[in-house]
C-alpha positions in Angstrom: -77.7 -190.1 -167.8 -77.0 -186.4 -167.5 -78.8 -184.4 -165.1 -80.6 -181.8 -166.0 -81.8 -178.4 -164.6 -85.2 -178.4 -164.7 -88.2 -176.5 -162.7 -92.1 -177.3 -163.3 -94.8 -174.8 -163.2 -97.7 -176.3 -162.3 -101.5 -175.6 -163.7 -100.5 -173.9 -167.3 -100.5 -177.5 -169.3 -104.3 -177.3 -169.1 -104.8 -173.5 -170.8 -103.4 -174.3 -174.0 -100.7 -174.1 -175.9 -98.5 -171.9 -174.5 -96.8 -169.1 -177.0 -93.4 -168.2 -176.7 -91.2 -165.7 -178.3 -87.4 -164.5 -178.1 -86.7 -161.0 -177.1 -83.6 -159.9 -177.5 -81.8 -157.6 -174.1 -79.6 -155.6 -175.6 -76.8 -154.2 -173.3 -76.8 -150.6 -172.0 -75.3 -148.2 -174.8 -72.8 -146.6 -172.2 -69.9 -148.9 -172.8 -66.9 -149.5 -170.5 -64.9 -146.7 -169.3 -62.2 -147.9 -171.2 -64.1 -147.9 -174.5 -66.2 -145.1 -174.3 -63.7 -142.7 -176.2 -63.5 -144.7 -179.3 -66.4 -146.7 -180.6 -69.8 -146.2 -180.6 -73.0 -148.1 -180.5 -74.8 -148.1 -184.4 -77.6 -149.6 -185.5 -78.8 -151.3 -188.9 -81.9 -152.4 -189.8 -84.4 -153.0 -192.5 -86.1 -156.1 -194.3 -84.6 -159.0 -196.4 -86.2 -162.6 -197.3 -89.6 -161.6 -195.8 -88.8 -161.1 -192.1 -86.9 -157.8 -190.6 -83.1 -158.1 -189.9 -81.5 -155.9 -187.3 -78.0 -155.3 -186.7 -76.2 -153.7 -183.3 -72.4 -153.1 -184.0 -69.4 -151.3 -182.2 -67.1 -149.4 -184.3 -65.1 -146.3 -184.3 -66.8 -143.3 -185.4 -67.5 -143.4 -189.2 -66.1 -147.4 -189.3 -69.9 -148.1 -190.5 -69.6 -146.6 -193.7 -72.1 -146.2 -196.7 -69.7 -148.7 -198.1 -70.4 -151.3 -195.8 -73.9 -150.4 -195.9 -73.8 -151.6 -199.6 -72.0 -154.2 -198.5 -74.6 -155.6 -196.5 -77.2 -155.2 -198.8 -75.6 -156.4 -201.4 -75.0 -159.6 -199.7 -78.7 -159.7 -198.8 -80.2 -159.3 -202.4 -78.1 -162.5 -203.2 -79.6 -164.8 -201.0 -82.8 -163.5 -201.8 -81.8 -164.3 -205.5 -80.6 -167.6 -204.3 -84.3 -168.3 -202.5 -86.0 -167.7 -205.1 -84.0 -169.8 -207.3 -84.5 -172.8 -204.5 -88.2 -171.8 -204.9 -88.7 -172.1 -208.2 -87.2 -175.6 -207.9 -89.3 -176.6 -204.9 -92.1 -175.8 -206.7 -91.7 -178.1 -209.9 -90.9 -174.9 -212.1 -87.7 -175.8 -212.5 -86.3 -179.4 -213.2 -82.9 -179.7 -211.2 -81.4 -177.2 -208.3 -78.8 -174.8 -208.7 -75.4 -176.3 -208.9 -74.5 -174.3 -206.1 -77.3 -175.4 -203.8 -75.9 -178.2 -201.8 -73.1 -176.2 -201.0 -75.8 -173.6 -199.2 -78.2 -176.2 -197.6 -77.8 -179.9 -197.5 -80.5 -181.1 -200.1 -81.9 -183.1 -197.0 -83.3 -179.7 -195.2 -85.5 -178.2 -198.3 -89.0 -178.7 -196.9 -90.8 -175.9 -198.4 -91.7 -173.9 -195.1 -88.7 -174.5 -193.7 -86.2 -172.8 -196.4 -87.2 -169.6 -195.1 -86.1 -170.2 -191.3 -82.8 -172.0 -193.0 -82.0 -169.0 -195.1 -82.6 -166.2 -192.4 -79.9 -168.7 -190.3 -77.7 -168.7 -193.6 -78.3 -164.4 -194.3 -77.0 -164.3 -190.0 -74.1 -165.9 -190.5 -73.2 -164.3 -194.0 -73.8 -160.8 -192.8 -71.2 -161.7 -190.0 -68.9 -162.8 -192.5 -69.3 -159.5 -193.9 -69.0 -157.6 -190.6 -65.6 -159.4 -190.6 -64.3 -159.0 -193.5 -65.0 -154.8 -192.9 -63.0 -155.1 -189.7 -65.9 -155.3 -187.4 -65.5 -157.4 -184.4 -68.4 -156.1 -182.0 -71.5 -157.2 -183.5 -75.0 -159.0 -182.9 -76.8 -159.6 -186.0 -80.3 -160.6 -185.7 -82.6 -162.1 -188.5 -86.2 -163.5 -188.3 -85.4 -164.0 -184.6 -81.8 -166.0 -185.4 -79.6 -164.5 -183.5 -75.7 -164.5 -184.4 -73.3 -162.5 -182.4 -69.4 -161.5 -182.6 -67.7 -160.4 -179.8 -68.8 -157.3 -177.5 -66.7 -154.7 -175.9 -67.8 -155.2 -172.4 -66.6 -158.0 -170.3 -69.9 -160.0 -169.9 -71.0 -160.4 -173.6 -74.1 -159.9 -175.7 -76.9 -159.9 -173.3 -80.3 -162.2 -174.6 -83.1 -163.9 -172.9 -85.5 -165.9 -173.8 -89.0 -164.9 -172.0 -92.1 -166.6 -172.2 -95.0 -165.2 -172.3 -97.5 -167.0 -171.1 -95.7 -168.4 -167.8 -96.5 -166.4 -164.0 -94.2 -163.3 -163.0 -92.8 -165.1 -160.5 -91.0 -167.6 -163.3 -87.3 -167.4 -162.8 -85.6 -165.4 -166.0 -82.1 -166.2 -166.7 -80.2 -164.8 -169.3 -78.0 -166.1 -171.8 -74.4 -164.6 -172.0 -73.0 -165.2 -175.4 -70.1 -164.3 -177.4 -68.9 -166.0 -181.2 -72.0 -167.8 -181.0 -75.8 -167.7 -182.0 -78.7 -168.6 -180.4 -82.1 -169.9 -182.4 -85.4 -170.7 -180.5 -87.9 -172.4 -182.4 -91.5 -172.9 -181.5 -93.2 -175.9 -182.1 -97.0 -177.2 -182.7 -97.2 -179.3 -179.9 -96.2 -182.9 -181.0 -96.6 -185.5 -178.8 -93.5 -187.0 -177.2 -93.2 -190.8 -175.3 -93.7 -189.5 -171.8 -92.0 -191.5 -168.5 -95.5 -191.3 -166.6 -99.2 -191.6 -167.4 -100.4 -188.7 -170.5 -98.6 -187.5 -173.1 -96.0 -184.6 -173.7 -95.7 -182.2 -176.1 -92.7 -180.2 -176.9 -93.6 -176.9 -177.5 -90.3 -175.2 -177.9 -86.4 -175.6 -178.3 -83.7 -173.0 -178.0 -79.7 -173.9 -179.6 -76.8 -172.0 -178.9 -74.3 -173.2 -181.4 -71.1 -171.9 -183.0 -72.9 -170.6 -185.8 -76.8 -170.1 -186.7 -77.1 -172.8 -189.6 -75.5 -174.9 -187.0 -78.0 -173.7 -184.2 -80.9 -174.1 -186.8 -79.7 -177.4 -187.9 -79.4 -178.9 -184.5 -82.9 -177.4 -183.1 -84.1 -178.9 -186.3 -82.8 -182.5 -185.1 -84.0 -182.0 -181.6 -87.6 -181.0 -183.1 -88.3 -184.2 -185.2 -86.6 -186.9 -182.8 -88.8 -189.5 -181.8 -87.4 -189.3 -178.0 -86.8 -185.7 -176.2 -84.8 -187.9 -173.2 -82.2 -189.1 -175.5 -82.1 -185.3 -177.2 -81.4 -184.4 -173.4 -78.7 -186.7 -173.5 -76.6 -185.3 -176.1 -73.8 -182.9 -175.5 -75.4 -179.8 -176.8 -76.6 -176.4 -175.6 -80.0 -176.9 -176.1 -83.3 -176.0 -173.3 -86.9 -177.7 -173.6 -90.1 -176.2 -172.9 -93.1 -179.5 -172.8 -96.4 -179.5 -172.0 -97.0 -182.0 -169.7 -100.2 -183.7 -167.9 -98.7 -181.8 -164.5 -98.0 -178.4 -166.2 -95.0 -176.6 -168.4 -91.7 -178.3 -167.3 -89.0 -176.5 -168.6 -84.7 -177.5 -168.7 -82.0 -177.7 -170.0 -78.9 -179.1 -170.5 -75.7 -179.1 -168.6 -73.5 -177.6 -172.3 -76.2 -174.5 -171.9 -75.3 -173.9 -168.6 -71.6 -172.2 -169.6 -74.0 -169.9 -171.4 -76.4 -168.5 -168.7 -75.7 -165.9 -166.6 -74.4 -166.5 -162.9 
């Protein structure tokens, strides 16, 4: 079995559900020394697909152009297009999907409520495609909370961390460290898991890192709906836990996350 890095924090399983929610630490915008002279820090932002979508890029002075402005929002009127269209079908006003459908999302992952969270994964990684293709290499992108980043000038990488709220100050805080990777955290109503002792557990959220963010969504997705969260453990993937348990909120993760946390 693979060990895990776990710590418990006694007396919160018996307040509640716990909430939890991803902020996002975004490094200093003084860069390295040796950067500082030729890109700057600029930011895009605005609304697609019913959530908000930020990006943070690096780029040499006027490399963010109206052009790829367009770009971006171009991209992100398509995939609104394209949810709709999956819409429609979900909803019995249309008869088949678009022929292009299973090439987006496998046919397996349309549960109503959960397109939404797939396509804010799907607009991430297609608005790093288009940071690419413009020449930009520094870049987070974040959407809905999905988080997909490039790479970042300075030497320790995008900075994120993944607080929750309703544990004591004194909880230990580690941040991720991530670079060609994304990150999804997705909270979770409480299902009860088998648990090793008396009582029952419930999962109340998972976090993915993952090479991309339909990857990470797909994979948190799996770990969500598995009937056992010990064998989930016991895959090789990036993943950390947060359960309710009978004794208080036990929280770990595994060892493939561990690469990704900050010293």
């Amino acid at each position: 079995m693979i060990s895990l890095a776990a710590r418990r924090l006694p007396g919160l399983a018996h307040r509640g559900p716990a909430l939890f929610m991803l902020l996002l630490v975004l490094m200093p915008t003084a860069l390295l020394s040796a950067c500082r002279n030729h890109l700057q820090e600029q930011q895009l932002q605005g609304t697609a697909l019913g959530t908000a979508y930020h990006l943070t890029l690096y780029a040499e002075p006027g490399e963010a152009s109206s052009a790829l402005r367009v770009a971006i929002q171009g991209e992100l009127v398509r995939l609104e297009g394209q949810h709709a269209l999956l819409l429609q079908w979900l909803r019995g006003a249309a008869l088949l999907p678009p022929p292009w459908a299973a090439r987006i999302v496998p046919v397996a992952t349309w549960q109503g409520g959960e397109l939404a969270t797939l396509m804010h994964a799907l607009a991430a990684d297609r608005l790093a495609e288009r940071l690419r293709a413009n020449g930009i290499v520094h870049a987070m992108i974040e959407v809905g909370g999905i988080v997909r980043v490039l790479d970042n000038p300075r030497r320790q990488g995008w900075r994120l961390a993944l607080d929750h709220a309703a544990l004591p100050d004194q909880a230990v805080r580690r941040r991720l460290a991530l670079r060609h990777a994304a990150l999804m955290t997705r909270l979770v109503d409480g299902h009860h898991l088998p648990a090793a002792s008396a009582g029952m557990s419930r999962l109340l959220a998972v976090s993915v890192v993952a090479g991309t963010a339909v990857e990470a969504w797909h994979e948190a997705h799996r770990l969500v709906t598995t009937t056992s969260i010990e064998a989930a453990r016991r895959q090789e993937r990036a993943a950390r836990f947060v359960v309710s348990t009978p004794n208080g909120i036990d929280i770990s993760q595994t060892p493939a996350l561990e690469r990704w946390l900050e010293p």
